[in-house]
N, C-alpha and C positions, 0 to 999 in steps of 0.2 A: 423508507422501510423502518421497520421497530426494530433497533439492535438493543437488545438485552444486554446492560454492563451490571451485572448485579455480583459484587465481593462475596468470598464467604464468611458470612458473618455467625451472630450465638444469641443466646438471650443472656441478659447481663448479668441478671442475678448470679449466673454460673461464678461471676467474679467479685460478685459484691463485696468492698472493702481491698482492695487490690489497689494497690497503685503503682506495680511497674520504675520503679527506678532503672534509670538507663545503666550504672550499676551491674546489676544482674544481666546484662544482654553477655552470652558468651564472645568472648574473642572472633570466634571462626566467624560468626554472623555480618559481625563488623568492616569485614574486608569487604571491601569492593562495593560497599553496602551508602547508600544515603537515606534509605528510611528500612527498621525492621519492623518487621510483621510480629506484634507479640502474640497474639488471641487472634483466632480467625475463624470463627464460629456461625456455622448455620444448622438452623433446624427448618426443615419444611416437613408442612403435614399434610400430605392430600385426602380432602375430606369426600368428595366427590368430584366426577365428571368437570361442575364448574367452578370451584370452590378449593383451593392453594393458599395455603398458607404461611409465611416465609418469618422469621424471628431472626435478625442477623444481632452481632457484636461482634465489633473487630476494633483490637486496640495497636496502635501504630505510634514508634518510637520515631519520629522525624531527628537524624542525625547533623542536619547539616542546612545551607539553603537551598543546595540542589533538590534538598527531599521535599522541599513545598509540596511541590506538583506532583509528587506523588505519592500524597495522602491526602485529596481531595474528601470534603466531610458534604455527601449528596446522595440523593435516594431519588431514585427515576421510578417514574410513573404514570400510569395510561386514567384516562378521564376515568372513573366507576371504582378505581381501585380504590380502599381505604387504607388508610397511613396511621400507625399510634403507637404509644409509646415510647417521644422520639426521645434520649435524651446524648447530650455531648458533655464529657467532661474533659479539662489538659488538666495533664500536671505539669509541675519542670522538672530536673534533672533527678532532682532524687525524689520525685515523688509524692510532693506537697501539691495538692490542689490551687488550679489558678484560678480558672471558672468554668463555670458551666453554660449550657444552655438546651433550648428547649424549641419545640417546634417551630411555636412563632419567631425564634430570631432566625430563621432561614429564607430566604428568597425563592420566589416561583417561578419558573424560566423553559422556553421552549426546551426539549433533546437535544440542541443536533449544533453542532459544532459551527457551521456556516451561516446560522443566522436564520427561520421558517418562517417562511411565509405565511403557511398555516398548517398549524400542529395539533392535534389530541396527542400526541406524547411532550409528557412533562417531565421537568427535575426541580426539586427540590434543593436548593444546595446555602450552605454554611461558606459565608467569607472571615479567614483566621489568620491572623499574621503573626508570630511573634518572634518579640527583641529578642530573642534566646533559643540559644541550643545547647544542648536535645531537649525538646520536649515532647508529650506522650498527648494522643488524643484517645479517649477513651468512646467509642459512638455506636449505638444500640438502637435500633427499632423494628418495627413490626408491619408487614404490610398485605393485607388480603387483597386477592387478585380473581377473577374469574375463569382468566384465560389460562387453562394447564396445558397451552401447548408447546410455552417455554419452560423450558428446567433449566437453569445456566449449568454449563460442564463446570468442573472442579479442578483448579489446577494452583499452586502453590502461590505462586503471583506471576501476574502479564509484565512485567515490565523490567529493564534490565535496573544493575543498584537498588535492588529491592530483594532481602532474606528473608528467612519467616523460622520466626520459634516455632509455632506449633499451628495445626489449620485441620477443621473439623467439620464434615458436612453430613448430616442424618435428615434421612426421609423416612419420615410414619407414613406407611400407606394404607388408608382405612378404606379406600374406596374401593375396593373389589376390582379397580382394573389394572389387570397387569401393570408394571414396569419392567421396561429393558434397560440396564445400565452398561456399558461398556469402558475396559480398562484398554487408556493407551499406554504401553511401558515407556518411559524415554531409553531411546537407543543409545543415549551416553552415558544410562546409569548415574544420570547426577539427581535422581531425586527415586523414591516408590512411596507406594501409594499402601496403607493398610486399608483392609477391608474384612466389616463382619456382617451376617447377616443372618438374622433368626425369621424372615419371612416379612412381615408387614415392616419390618424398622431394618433400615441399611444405614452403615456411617463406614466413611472413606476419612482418612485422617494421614498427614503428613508433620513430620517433624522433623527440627533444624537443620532445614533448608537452604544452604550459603546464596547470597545475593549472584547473578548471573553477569559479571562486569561486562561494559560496555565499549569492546574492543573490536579493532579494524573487522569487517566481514562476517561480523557474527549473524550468525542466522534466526529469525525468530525465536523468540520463545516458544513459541508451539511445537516448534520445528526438534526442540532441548528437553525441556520439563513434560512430566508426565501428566495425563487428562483422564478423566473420569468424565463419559457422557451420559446422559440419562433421556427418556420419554417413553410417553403413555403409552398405551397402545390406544385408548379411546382417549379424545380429547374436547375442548372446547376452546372458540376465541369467538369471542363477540357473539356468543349465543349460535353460532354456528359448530356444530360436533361432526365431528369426521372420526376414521379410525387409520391408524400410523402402525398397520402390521408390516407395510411392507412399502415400496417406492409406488407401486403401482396403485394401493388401494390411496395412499394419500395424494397421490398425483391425480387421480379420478378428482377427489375433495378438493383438492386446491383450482383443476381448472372448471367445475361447478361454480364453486363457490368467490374465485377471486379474479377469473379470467372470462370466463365468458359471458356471465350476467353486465360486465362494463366493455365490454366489444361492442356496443351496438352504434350500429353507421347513422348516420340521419342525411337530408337531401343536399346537404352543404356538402358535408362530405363527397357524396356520389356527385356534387357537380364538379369538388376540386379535382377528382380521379378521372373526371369525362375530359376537361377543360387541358388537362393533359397531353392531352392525344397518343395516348403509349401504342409505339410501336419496335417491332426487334426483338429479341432472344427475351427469355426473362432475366438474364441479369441487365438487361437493358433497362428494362421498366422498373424492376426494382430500384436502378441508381438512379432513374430521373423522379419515383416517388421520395427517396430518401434524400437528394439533394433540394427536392423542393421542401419538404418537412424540415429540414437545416434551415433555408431561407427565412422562415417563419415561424419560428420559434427558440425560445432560449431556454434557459433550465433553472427554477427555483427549487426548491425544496418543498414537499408538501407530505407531512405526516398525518392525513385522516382516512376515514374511514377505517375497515376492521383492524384494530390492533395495527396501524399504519403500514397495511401490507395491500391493502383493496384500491388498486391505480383510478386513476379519477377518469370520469367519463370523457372520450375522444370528446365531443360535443362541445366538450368546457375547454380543452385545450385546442380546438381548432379555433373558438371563438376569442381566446383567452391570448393565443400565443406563447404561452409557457407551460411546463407542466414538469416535476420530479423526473427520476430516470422511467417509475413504473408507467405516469402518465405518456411520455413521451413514447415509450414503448409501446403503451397500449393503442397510443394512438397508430404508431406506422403501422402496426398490426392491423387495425382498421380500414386504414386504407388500401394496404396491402389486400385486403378480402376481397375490397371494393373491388382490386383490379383482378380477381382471381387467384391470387396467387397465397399457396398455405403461408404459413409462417410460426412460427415455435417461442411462447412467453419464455424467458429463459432469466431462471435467477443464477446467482453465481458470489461468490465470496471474492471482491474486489483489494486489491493490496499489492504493499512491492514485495511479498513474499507468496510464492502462488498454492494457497492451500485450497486442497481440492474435500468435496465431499465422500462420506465413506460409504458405497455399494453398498456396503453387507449391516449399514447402521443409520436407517431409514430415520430422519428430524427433520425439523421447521429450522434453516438457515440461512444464511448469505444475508448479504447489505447491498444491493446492486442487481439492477435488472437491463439487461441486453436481449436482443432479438437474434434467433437465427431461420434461416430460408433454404432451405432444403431446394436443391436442384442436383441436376443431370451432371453438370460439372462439379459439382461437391456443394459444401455447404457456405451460402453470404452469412459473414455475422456484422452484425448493425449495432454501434455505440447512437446513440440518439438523443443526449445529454449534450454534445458539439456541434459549435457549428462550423466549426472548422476542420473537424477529425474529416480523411478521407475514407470515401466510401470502400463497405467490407475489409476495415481495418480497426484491429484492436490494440488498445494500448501495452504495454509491458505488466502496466494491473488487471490486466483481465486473462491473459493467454497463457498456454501451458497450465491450464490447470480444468476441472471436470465443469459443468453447469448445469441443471437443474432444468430442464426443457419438458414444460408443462405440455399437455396433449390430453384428446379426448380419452384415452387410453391408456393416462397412468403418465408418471413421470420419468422420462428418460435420460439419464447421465451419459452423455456427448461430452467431448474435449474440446474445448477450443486451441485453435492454432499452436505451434509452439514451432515461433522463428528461428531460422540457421543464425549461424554467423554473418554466413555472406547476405542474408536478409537484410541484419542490422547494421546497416553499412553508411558509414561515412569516407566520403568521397574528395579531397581534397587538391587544386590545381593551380602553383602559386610560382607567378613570375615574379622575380625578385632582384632591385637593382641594389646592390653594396655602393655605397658612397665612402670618402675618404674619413670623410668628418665620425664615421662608425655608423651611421645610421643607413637604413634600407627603406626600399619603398616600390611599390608592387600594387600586383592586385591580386585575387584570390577570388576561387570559385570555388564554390562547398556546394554539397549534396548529400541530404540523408535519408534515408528508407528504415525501416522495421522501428524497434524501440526509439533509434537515434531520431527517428522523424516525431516522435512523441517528446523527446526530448529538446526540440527545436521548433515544436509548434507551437510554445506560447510565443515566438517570435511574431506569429501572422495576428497576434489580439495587439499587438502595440502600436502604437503611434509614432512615426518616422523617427522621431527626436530619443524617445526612448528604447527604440532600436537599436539605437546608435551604443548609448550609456549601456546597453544591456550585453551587446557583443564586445565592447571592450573590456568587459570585469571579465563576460564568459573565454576570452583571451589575452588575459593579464599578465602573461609570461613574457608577452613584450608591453614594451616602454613605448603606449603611443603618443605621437604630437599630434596626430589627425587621423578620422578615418571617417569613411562615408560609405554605409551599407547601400548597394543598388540592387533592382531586381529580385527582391523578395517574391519569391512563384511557390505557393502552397497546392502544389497537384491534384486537390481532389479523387480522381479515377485513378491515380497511380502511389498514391501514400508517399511521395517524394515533395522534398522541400528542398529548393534552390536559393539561394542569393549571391553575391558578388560583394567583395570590399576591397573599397582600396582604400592605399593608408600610408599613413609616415611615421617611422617609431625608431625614435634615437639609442644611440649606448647598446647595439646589435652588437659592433666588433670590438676587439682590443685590438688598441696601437702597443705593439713591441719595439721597436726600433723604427726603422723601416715597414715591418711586416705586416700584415693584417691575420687576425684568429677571430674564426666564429664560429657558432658550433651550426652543424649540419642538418638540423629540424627546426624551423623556426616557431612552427605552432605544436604544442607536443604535452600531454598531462603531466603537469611537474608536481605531482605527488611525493609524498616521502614516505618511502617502503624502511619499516623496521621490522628488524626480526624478533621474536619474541622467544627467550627460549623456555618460558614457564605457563606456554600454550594450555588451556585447559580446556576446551574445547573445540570442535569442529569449524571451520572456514566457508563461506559459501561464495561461488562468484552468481551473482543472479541473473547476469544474461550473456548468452555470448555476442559476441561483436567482433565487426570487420575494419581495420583504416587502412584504406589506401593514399600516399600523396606521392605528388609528381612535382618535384621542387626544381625551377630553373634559377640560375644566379648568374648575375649577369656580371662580371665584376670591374673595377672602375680601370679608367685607363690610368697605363704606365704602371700596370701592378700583372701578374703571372701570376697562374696556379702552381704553387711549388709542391707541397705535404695533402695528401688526401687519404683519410683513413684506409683498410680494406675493407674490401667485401663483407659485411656480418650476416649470418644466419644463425639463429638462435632455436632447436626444435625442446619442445617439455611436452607435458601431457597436459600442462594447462594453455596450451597456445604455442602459436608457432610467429618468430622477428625475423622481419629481412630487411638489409639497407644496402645498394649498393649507388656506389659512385662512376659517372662517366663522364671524363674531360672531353671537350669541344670548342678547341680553340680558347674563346674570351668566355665561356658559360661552362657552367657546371652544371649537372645532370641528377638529382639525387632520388632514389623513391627508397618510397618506407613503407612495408606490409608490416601490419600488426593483426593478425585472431585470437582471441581469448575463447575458450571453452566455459561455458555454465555447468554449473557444477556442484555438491555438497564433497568436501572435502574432509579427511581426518586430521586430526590437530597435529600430527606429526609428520602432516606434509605443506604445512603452514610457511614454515622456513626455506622450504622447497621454490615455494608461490613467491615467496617473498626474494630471494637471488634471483627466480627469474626476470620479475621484473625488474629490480638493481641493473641488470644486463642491458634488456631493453630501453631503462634511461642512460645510460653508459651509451647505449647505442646514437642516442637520440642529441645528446652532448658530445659524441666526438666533434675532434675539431681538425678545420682545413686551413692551412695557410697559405696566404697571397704575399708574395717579393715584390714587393719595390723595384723597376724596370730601370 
């Protein structure tokens, strides 16, 4: 899919003879800050229907080396567009020119982040390094586009350690068709937005904007800083014009135009659906077309056809065995037809923060296409991108949040899923022998479902050897001398993931005298919870989650349980700890419930979150002693 990353930028001339000494940055900017935004200027003019045209300049004070990366010098672009006027200048610190440069010194390089297979979307991009900080890039161009049916929203900057002196985006609208623009306030009041507007010409402007520092649990940026949305009401992308009054009339346009002209089945297809043999409920036939389209097929990247939004024909990806998330999708859709069964194109804004689309502010969005299947018992949703995801399971970047569910009759915003606690549950089961020498050794049986089963599925892509490496970093809180994962089972029809380890990991107890001390959870997130008492903004927990374990200790002979903590239960409003202990002769008994609540929280209940979990490692570190017989 075409994600529009377009800066607000200006035309340069606005600054001509400027050169920004780092100097002049005020104080405030500076904190928390690794590059300022000084100049952040755009001008678009829409001339007509197909016809947009963009003038950015945006000058950027790089403080430090963390601020490399963000103030990348690159202008993305779709095949037809025209590009001019590029020009780059740096200075250094106060403001002496270092060099310049010009279109041709940039490089031409697919979009997309993971490397395309095959793209009509392009970037342009500038590689800058230098010996010295601060220094300032000063970077201006122009670029006409056909497709107005992206407007990029306007927001001060995406990214945390990054302020902004001033930031300016004006639209001429010469073409007779409407614009709708929409203010989003930020709820924490850390930024507004000015706005004027005399009818054809609008400009939204923001100034000195402190950088957004990048501390425990912060919630997106979207989620903080304030947005400005825009779109046409008529539009064009690839010569194809629709009208964007409302969900429904665009949602007509988009499955004309991007969904049902490439649905079309061919006799291959109807042989793989026959060769089948589906029989049983429809969620039955559904999991045996979608586990067989897992079988045979994997997932490249492919950005062609309209404005990298038009999925490639089933055809090619049956014959082909790969296809993007749209191909893939389009494809099970297809087949799904083939066997009678409806099915819903569904786009959707994919991320570990789950932003949804706005009802009442009808645009062209989302980076990610999933399927949903409408039945009697609710609705299947299909990742189709894995081949290992289990079926009618969605990851923690897709759920809890709205999708975009094309239909012959307009586009419909559905929720996807949005898991309990006890959903996301990790399930823990560890027999555990104490030796004298301080070391233990056991085995362990683990179980996860909901998020935690996403977070333990790249286990099922690895190769035995790197199983191994990979669960002992993911439980590095003991000291192993050996361990050997067994039984690795990826459930499929059940979204649970099993395996077994057993293992041997020294420097477990202290020797006191006599005595033996160790603490009462062996596998446990040993995070370091500080408290912050100059909190400036809101906390998020992003998913809730369940642990259960059931810890047996078996302890060595000629040694007694002497000291065993109490009982703990810990209730908050951000979750609820339980640990209790029961002797049994030569074993000990220990379980430990942990839930955490999802959550956007206020900053001043930050230190709150923060004791509680202090508590629950307290919990997790008591310790039990064994005497010497």
């Amino acid at each position: 899919m075409k994600i529009l990353i377009l800066g607000a930028l200006s035309t340069a001339s606005l600054y001509f003879a400027q050169t920004y000494p780092a100097s002049a940055i005020p104080e405030n900017l500076k904190k928390n800050a690794d590059v300022v935004i000084r100049k952040n200027f755009t001008t678009i003019q829409i001339n007509k229907i197909d016809e947009i045209k963009y003038q950015y300049n945006k000058v950027i004070t790089v403080l430090n080396k963390d601020g490399d990366d963000k103030a990348p010098v690159y202008i993305p672009y779709e095949k037809g567009d025209h590009i001019s006027d590029v020009k780059v200048t740096i200075y250094d610190e106060s403001g002496k020119k270092v060099k310049s440069f010009s279109k041709s010194d940039f490089g031409d390089f697919a979009n997309n982040s993971q490397g395309t297979f095959y793209s009509d979307s392009r970037i342009l991009a500038l590689s800058y390094t230098s010996a010295y900080y601060p220094y300032t890039i000063d970077f201006s161009y122009q670029i006409t586009d056909e497709n107005t049916i992206f407007i990029p929203g306007f927001m001060p900057f995406y990214s945390q350690n990054v302020s902004l002196e001033e930031a300016q985006f004006k639209i001429i609208n010469t073409s007779g068709i409407d614009l709708k623009t929409k203010i989003y306030p930020s709820k924490y009041n850390y930024a507004t937005v000015s706005e004027s507007d005399n009818g054809k010409e609008k400009i939204y402007s923001y100034k000195n904007v402190p950088a957004v520092d990048d501390v425990q649990m912060l919630p997106e940026p979207e989620k903080i800083l304030p947005k400005v949305s825009f779109a046409l009401t008529k539009f064009n992308l690839e010569g194809k014009k629709g009208d964007l009054n409302n969900w429904t009339d665009f949602g007509t346009w988009y499955y004309n135009n991007l969904v049902e002209p490439v649905s079309v089945s061919t006799p291959a297809i109807k042989a793989e659906i026959a060769a089948l043999k589906l029989e049983g409920s429809t969620e039955e036939k559904v999991k045996k077309i979608y586990q067989y389209m897992q079988s045979k097929t994997r997932y490249i990247f492919v950005a062609l056809g309209i404005g990298g939004w038009l999925p490639m024909l089933p055809d090619e990806v049956q014959k082909k065995g790969y296809g993007d998330c749209k191909g893939l999708t389009n494809y099970m859709k297809t087949m799904l037809n083939e066997a009678g069964i409806p099915s819903y194109y569904c786009v959707i804004n994919s991320g570990s923060s789950d932003i949804s689309f706005d009802p009442e502010f009808p645009s062209m969005g989302g980076n990610h296409a999933i399927l949903m299947v409408p039945t009697d018992k609710g609705n299947i949703w299909l990742e189709n991108t894995s081949q290992q995801i289990a079926f009618n399971h969605l990851s923690y970047s897709t759920t809890d949040r709205n999708v975009l569910a094309v239909t012959k009759k307009g586009i419909e915003l559905i929720n996807t899923p949005s898991y309990t606690a006890d959903q996301n549950k990790e399930k823990q089961t560890l027999k555990i022998n104490l030796a004298e020498d301080n070391s233990i050794s056991g085995e362990i049986q683990f179980a996860y479902t909901g998020s935690q089963y996403d977070s333990n599925l790249p286990f099922a892509y690895l190769a035995p050897k790197e199983r191994i490496e990979a669960v002992k970093k993911r439980f590095d809180v003991l000291n192993f001398e050996k361990a050997e994962m067994k039984n690795l089972v990826n459930d499929k029809d059940n979204a649970v993931i099993t395996f077994g380890l057993d293992f041997k990991a020294g420097n477990y107890s202290k020797t006191a005298g006599n005595n033996l001390i160790f603490r009462a959870v062996p596998i446990f997130t040993n995070n370091f919870y500080k408290t912050d008492e100059n909190r400036e903004l809101p906390f998020e927990i992003g998913q809730s989650f369940q642990d259960e374990y059931e810890i047996d200790f078996a302890i060595p002979k000629n040694y007694k349980i002497d000291e065993i903590p109490q009982n703990l239960q810990i209730n908050s409003e951000f979750g609820t700890y339980k640990l209790t202990f029961v002797k049994n002769g030569e074993s000990l008994k220990v379980t430990r419930f942990i839930k955490i609540n999802k959550g956007l929280f206020p900053k001043e209940k930050y230190n709150d979150y923060i004791s509680f979990r202090k508590k629950t490692l307290n919990g997790d570190n008591a310790k039990i002693l064994l005497t010497k017989i």
